[in-house]
C-alpha positions in Angstrom: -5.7 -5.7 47.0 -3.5 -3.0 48.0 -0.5 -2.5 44.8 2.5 -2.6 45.9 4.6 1.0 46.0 1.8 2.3 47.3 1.3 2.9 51.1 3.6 0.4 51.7 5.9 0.5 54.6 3.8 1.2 57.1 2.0 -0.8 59.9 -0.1 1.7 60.9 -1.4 2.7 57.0 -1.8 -1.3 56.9 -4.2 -1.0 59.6 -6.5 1.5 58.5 -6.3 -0.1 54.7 -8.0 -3.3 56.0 -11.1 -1.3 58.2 -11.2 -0.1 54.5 -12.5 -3.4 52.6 -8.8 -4.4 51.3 -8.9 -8.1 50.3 -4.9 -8.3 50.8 -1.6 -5.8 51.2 1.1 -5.6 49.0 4.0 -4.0 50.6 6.3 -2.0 48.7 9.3 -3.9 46.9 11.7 -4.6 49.9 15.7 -6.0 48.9 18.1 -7.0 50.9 19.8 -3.7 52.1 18.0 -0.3 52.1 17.7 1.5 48.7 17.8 5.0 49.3 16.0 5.9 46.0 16.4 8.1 43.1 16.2 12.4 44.3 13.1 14.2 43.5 11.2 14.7 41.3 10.7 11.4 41.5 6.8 11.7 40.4 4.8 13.4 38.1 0.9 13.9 37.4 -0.4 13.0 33.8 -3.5 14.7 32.5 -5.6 11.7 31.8 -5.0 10.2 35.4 -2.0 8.9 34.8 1.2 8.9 36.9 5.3 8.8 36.0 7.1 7.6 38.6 11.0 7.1 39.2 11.0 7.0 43.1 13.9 4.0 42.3 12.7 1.6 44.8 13.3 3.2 48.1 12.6 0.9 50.7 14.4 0.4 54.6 15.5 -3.2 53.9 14.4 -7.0 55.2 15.4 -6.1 58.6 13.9 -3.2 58.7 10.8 -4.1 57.5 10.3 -7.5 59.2 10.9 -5.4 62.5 7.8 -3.8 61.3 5.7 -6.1 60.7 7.0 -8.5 63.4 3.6 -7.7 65.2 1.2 -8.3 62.5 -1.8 -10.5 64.2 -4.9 -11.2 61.5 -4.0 -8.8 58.1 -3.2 -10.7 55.3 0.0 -9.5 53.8 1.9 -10.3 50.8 5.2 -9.6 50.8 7.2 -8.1 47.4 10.6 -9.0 47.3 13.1 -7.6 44.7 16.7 -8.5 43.9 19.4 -8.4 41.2 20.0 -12.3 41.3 18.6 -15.6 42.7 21.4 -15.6 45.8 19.1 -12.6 46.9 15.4 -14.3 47.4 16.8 -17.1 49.9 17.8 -14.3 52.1 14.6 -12.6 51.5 12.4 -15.3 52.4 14.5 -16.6 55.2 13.7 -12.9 57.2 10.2 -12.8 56.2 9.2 -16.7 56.4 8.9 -17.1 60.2 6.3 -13.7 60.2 2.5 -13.9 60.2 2.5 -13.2 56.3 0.2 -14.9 53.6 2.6 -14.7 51.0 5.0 -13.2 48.5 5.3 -11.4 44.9 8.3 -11.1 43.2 9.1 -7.9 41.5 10.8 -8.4 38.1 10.1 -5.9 36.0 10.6 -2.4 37.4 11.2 -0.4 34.6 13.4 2.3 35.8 16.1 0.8 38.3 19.1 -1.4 36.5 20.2 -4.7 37.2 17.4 -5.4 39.4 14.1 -5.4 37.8 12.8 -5.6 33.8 16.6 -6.6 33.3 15.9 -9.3 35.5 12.7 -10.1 33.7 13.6 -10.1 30.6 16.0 -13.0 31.0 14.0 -15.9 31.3 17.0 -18.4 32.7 17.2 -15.8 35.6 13.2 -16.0 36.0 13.3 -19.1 35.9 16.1 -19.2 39.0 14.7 -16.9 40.8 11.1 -18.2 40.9 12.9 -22.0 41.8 15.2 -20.4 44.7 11.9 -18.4 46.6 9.8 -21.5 46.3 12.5 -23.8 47.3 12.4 -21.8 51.0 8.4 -21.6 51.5 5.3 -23.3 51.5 3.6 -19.4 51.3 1.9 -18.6 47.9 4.6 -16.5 45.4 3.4 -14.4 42.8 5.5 -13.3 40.3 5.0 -9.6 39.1 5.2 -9.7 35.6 5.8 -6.6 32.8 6.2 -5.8 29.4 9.6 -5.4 28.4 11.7 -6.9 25.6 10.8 -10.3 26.9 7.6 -11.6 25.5 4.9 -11.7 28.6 3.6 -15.0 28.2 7.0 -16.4 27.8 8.2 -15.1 31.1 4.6 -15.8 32.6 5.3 -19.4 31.4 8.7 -20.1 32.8 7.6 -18.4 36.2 4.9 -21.3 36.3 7.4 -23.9 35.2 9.4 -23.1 38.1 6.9 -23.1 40.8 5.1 -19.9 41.1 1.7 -20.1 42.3 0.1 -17.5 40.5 1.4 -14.5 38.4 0.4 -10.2 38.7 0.1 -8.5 35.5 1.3 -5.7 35.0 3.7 -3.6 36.1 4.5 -0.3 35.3 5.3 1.2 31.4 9.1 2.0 30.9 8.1 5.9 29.6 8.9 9.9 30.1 8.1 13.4 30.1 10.2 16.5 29.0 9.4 19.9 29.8 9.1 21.7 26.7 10.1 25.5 28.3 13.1 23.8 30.0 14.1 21.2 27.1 15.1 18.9 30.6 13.4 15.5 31.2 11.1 16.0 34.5 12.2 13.0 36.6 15.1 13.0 38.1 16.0 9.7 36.6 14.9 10.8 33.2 13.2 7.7 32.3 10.2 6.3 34.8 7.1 3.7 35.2 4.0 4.7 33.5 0.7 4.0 35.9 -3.3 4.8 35.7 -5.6 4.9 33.4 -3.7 5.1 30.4 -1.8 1.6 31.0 -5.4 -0.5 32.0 -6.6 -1.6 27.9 -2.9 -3.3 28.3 -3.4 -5.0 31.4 -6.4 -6.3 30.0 -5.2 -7.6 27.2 -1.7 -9.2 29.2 -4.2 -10.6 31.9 -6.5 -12.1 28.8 -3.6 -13.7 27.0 -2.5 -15.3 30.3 -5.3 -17.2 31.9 -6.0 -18.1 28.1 -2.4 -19.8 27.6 -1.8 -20.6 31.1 -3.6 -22.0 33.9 -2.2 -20.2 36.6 -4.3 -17.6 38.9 -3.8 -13.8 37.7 -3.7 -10.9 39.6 -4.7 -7.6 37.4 -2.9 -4.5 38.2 -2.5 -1.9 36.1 -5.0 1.5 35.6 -8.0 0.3 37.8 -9.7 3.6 38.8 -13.6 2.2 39.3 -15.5 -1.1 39.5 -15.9 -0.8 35.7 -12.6 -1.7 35.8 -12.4 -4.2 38.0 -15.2 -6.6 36.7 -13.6 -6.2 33.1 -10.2 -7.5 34.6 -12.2 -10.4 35.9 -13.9 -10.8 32.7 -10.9 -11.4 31.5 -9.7 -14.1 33.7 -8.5 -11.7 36.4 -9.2 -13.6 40.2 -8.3 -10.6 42.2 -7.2 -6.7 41.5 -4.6 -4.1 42.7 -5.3 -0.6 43.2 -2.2 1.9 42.7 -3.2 5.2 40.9 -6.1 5.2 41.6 -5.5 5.8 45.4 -3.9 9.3 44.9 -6.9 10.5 43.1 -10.0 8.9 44.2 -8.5 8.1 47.9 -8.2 5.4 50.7 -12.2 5.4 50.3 -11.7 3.6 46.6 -11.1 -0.1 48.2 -15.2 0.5 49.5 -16.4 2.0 46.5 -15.1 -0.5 44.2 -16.0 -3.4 46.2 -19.7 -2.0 46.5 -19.8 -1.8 42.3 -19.1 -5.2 41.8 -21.5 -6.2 44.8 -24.0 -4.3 43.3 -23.1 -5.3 39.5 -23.3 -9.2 40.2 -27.0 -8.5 42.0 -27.7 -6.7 38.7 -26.8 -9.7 36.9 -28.0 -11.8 38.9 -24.9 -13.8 39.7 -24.4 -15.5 43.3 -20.5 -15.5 43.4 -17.9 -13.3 41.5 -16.0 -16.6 40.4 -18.9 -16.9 38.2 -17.6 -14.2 35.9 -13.8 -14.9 36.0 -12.8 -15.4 32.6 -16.0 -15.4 31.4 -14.8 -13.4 28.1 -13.1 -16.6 26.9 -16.0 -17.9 26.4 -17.1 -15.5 23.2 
């Protein structure tokens, strides 16, 4: 699956993504009104295939965006919604609802924008709220992006189930930052951004482990997948689909094929007829 903040606006990008072996599209987080972001920088390019980002999520808005995909026939799109309260998700779904979409993920823990994303997910009666008000308003699946904040992830993973979410993605970005030593001045704009790639992905793994061990819920890993390596660990541990993010701005739009060939070629390897043979398979050791 396509991560969302990545490529996400954009019929046209949606388009060639799915000619390109994409399983699913996550657009980027879309609120009520446009967010005109955070100035630049807004990004910056770790060593070790990592990425910092601030961008503060910019996005044109429900009307906006449901003008654009209005015309969506066959690709299966997911929807991320973000807001600073449950009296914003009604709203949200209400625009989106009626469109050719397969479903929804709620972002609540961006790490760099106050009052309307790990704030929100940190406070699990607000989760809780949130995650009751969306499903209240659809029969579509919602997926509740999850993070690790000052709220314990299984916690908020829990409640999120408890109040109807249909399966959760872990994880989102690191709350982290970068100084420029000759300067003394933090890089981003914002100071403080989201930490993403390869240096993130032993985390995931652990959050997506913990999760389908506590919780029987469908997880979604996300979080430093850069090869098929990477993928068919997340399934091992209890992962039933991935996000790419990082890895796109590296590797390119041609990572969706490569990755999807590893695994296809891994399970022939071990001679295993369907993928869902090796979700979760680590809790078994």
């Amino acid at each position: 699956m396509l991560a969302s903040g990545f490529l996400g606006i954009s019929m046209n990008l949606f388009r060639r993504l799915y000619k390109l072996n994409v399983g699913a599209i996550v657009s980027k987080s879309i609120s009520t009104s446009p967010i005109e972001g955070y100035r630049n920088p807004t990004i910056v390019s770790l060593n070790d295939s990592g990425y910092l980002n601030a961008v503060g999520l910019a996005n044109p808005g429900a009307d906006a965006f449901s003008e654009e995909i209005r015309e969506n026939d066959n690709l299966p799109i997911l929807v991320s919604l973000v807001g600073s309260s449950d009296k914003d998700f009604p709203s949200l779904v209400k625009k989106f609802d009626r469109l050719n979409i397969i479903g929804y993920e709620i972002n609540l823990s961006c790490p760099h924008v106050a009052k309307m994303g790990m704030e929100v997910g940190d406070d699990p009666e607000m989760v809780y709220r949130i995650v009751k008000a969306t499903k209240s308003y659809t029969n579509k699946p919602v997926f509740v992006k999850v993070g690790v904040g000052n709220a314990d992830v299984l916690s908020v993973a829990s409640i999120a189930k408890d109040a109807g979410a249909d399966g959760i993605t872990a994880i989102n970005t690191l709350r982290a930052m970068v100084i420029d030593i000759e300067t003394g001045m933090p890089i981003l704009s914002n100071k403080i951004g989201g930490l993403s790639g390869k240096p993130i992905k032993p985390l995931a793994i652990r959050c997506v482990y913990e999760i389908t061990k506590r919780i029987e819920i469908p997880v979604i890993a996300c979080g430093g997948i850069f090869n098929w390596k990477d993928a068919v660990e997340a399934m091992l541990a209890g992962a039933s689909a991935v996000q790419l993010g990082s890895v796109i701005a590296t590797e390119g739009l041609s990572s969706f094929y490569t990755i999807c060939t590893g695994i296809q070629t891994y399970l022939k390897r071990k001679n295993v007829k369907s993928v869902m043979e090796i979700i979760g398979l680590a809790h078994k050791f």
